[in-house]
N, C-alpha and C positions, 0 to 999 in steps of 0.2 A: 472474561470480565462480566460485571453482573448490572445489571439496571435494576435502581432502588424506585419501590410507590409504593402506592397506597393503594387500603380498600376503597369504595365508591365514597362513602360520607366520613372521611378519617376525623378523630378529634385532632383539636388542637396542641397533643400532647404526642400523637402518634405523628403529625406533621412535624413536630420539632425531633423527635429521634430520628426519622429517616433524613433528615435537613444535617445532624448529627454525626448521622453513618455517611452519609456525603459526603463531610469534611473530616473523620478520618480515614477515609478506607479511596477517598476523591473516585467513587464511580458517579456514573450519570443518574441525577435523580428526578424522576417526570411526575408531575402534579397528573395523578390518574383522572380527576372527574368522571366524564362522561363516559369514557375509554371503557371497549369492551379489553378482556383479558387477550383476544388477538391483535388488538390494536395493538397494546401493550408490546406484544412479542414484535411484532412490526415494526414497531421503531427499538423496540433495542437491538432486533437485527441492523436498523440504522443507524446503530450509535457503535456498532462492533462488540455489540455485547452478544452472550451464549447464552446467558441465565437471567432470571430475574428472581427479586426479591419481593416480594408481598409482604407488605405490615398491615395487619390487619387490625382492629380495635375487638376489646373485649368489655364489656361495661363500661364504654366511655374511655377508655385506657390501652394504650399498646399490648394486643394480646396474643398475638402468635405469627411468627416470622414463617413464611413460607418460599423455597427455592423450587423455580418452575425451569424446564428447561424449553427451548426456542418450542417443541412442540407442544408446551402447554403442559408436560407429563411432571408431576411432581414428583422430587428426588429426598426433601425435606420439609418434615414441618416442626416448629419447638410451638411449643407452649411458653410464654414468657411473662412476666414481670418487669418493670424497668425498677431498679435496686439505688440505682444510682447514673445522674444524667447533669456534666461537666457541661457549664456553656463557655462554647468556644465554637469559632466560625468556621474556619478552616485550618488545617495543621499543614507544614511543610509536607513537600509528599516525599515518603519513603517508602521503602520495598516492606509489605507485609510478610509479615510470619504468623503462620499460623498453630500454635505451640498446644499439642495432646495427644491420647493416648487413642483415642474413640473413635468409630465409624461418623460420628459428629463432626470433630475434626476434618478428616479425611474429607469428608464432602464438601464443608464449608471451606477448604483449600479447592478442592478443584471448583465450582462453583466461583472463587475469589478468579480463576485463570492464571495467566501468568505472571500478574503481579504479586503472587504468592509463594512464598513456599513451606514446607510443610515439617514439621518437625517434630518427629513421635515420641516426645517427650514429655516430663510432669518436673522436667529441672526448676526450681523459682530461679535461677539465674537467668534463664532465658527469656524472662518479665521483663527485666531491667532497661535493655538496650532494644533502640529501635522502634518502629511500631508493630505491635504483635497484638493477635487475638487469641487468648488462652481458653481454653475447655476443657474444666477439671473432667478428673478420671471417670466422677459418680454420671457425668453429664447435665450438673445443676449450678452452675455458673455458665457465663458466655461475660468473657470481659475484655474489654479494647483499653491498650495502656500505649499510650505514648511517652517512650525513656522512663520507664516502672513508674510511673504514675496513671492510674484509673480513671479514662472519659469518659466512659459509659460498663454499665456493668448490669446486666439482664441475670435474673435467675430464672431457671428454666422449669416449670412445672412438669412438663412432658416431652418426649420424643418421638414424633411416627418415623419411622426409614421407609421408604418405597425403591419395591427391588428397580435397578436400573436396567435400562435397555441398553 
């Protein structure tokens, strides 16, 4: 499972995406403030989480998602854009799918845990049903669709990988 925050001074536009990722994907999300980055792993260790998520701001704007794992070592970072941002509070919770082809994928499923699973594919049927988070092939989309319909949809500028231990 993943625990969603923020950089130190988020705008108010990166607190409504992680408030967003919240209520589709229903992980725990901790208003960072003052929190150094071990606090942080501290309590997602206390919350049963293994990873956490970083949104960070970029000129004022949601700019790059980052997945850290309990020891702090980072496994993911995208470069992002927000494209498109559905408001809505929270969604039914259902079992995530994580639907591509990419070492993107792959990660952002294991990172999700086991409320994930993983599907190596670029099928658009597998959009439709459910709630899935799709990652085309190129790696320049990242989009959350609940029963084929689009809540949030990030285009991705960049990709770092960091080998994993």
């Amino acid at each position: 499972m993943l625990l969603i925050t923020t950089s130190r001074k988020p705008s108010m536009e990166t607190r409504t995406l992680c408030k967003r990722l919240r209520g589709f994907t229903h992980f725990p999300y901790v208003n960072r403030g003052k929190m150094s980055l071990e606090d942080v792993a501290d309590t997602a260790a206390e919350l049963g989480c293994d990873h956490i998520l970083l949104v960070s701001d970029f000129k004022k704007r949601p700019g790059r998602l980052e997945i850290f794992d309990l020891d702090l070592n980072t496994t993911l970072s995208l470069f992002i854009s927000v494209a498109k941002l559905e408001k809505f509070k929270w969604l039914k919770k259902k079992d995530l799918r994580v639907v591509g082809r990419s070492e993107v994928a792959r990660r952002l499923c294991e990172a999700f845990g086991r409320r994930a699973t993983w599907m190596k594919s670029e099928d658009g049927n597998l959009k439709k049903e459910g709630r899935v988070v799709f990652v085309d092939a190129q790696d320049t989309l990242l989009e959350f669709l609940d029963d084929g319909v689009t809540m949030i949809l990030l285009k991705i500028h960049g990709v770092k990988l960091f080998e994993e231990e």
